[in-house]
C-alpha positions in Angstrom: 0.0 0.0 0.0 0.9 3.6 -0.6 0.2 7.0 1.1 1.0 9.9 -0.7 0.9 13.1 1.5 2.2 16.6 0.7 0.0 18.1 -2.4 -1.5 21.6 -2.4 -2.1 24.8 -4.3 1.1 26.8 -5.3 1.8 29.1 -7.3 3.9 29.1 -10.3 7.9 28.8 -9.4 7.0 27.7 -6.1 7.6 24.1 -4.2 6.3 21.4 -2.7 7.3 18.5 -0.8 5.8 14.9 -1.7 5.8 12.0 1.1 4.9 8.5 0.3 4.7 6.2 3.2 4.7 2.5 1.9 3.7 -1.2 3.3 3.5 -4.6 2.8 6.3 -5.4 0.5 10.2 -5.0 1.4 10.7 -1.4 0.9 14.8 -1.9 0.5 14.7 -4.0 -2.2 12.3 -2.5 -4.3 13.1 0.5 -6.8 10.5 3.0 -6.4 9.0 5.6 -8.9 6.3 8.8 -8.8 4.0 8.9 -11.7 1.9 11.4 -12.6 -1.7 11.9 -13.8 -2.8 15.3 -15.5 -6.1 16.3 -17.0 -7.4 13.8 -19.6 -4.0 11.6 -19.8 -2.7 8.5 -18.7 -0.5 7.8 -15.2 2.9 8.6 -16.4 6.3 8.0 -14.7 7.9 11.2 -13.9 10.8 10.2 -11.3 12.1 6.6 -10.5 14.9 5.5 -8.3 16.5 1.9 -7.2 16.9 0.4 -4.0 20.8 1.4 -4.8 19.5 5.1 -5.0 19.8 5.8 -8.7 17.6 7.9 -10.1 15.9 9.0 -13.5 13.7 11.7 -14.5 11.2 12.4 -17.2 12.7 15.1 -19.4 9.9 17.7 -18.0 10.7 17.6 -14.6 14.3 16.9 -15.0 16.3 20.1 -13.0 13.3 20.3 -11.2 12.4 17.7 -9.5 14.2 15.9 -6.8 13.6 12.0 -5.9 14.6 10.4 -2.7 14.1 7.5 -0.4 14.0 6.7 3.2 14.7 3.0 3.8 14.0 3.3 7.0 10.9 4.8 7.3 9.7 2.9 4.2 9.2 6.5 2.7 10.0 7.9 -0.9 10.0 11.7 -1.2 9.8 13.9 -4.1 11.3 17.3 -4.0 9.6 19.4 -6.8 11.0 23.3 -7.4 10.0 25.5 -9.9 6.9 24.6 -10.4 4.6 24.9 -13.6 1.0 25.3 -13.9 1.4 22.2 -16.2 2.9 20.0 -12.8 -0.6 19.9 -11.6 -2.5 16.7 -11.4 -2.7 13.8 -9.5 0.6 12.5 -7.6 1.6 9.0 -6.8 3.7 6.7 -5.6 4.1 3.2 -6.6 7.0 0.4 -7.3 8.7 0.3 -10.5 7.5 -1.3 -12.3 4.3 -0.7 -10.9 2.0 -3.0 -8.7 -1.4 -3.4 -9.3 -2.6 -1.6 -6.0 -2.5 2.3 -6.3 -2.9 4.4 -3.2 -5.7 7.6 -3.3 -2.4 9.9 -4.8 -2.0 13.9 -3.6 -3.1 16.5 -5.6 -0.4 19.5 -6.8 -2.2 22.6 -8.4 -0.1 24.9 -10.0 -2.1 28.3 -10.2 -1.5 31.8 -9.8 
């Protein structure tokens, strides 16, 4: 399971702070990913990183965005800067590749 905390409204340029607390599945060994879900699209991966803390971005969030992990709080985190009114959607967390259990995400609004 997943629980994705840390959403909001912000303006453009601004940050935000992403939390996913996850269960049930051995957290450390598992590479770990935020996808994505804007307006009318599909979930997309945005961020991912292994259990040996590489990471890899998406080309739009790349210089922007900011994945981490915390093995031991079973936590990923997602650091997001400069934000764009095109950021916001639906946030989540999720293995990678991706289980078939979603959590209820976190919702970013970019708006002025």
């Amino acid at each position: 399971q997943f629980a994705e905390t840390g959403g909001g409204l912000v303006q453009p340029g601004g940050s935000l702070r992403l939390s996913c607390v996850a269960s049930g599945f051995d957290f450390n060994m598992r590479s770990m990913a935020w996808y994505r879900q804007t307006s009318g699209t599909e979930r997309e991966l945005i961020a991912g990183i292994t259990n040996r803390d590489d990471v890899k971005y998406e080309d739009s969030v790349s210089g922007r965005f900011t994945i981490s992990r915390d093995n031991a709080r079973n936590t990923a985190y997602l650091q997001m800067n400069r934000l764009k009114p095109g950021d916001t959607g639906v946030y989540y967390c999720n293995m990678r590749p991706h289980s078939a259990t979603w959590g209820q995400g976190t919702r970013v609004t970019v708006s002025a």
